[in-house]
C-alpha positions, 0 to 999 in steps of 0.5 A: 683792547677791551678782550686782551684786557679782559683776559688778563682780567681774569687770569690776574685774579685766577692766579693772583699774579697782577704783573700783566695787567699792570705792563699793559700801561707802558708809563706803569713799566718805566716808573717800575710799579708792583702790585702785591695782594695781601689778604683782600688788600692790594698793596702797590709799591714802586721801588726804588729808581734813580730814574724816579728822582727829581731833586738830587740834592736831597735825594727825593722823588720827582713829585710827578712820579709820586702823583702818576703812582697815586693815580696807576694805583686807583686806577689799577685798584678800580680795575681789579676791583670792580673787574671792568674790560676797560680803564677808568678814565680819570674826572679830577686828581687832586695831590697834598704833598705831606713829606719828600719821597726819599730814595727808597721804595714807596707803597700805596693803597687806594680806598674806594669811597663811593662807586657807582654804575659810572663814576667812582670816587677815591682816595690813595694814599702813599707811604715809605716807612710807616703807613700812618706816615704818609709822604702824599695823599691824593683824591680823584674821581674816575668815569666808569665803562666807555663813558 
């Protein structure tokens, strides 16, 4: 898998359309995550899904969905920053759950604290209506290469 990806790599960065890279993850696909470049920040959203929902009485978002939206974030981010062949092979993910995930679309950024040749250190957070209004965050550490 390491030259397919490898190319879809590069023509993500080439063409600045980052769809492709993400369908190669098939769970990415069935929650419906997007990828937006907005200067040199990368903005995931997950739209709304009705699949996506755990609690139907509010209506709210399965907190698994959130959490897997946190982690495909850094590990697209990872990716695409560091343009690695493979995927980064999660260390530890640790969520806080700030406010329910209403029915409507969710974004997320990831803010790579410290990496190195090996492990890299992160942190996402995701939003609905303001970013400074967080409805999750999370932290993980990530393996690197083929570890």
């Amino acid at each position: 898998m390491t030259e397919p990806l490898n190319d879809v790599l590069r023509q993500a960065h080439e063409q600045g359309e980052y769809q492709p890279l993400i369908d190669l993850i098939p769970y990415a696909r069935i929650i419906g995550v997007r990828c937006e470049r907005l200067g040199d920040e990368m903005i995931f959203r997950l739209p709304f899904n009705g699949d996506n929902i755990g609690n139907p009485t509010i209506p709210a978002l399965h907190g698994g969905v959130i959490a897997s939206f946190l982690e495909l974030t850094a590990v697209f981010q990872l990716m695409l920053q560091q343009q690695a062949p493979t995927l980064p092979k999660i260390i530890d993910f640790s969520v806080d759950y700030m406010r329910a995930g209403l029915a409507k679309d969710t974004y997320a950024m990831c803010e790579v604290a410290r990496q190195g040749r090996r492990v890299a250190n992160c942190s996402v957070t995701a939003w609905q209506g303001r970013k400074r209004e967080p409805i999750a965050t999370a932290r993980a550490h990530f393996l690197l290469g083929n570890g």
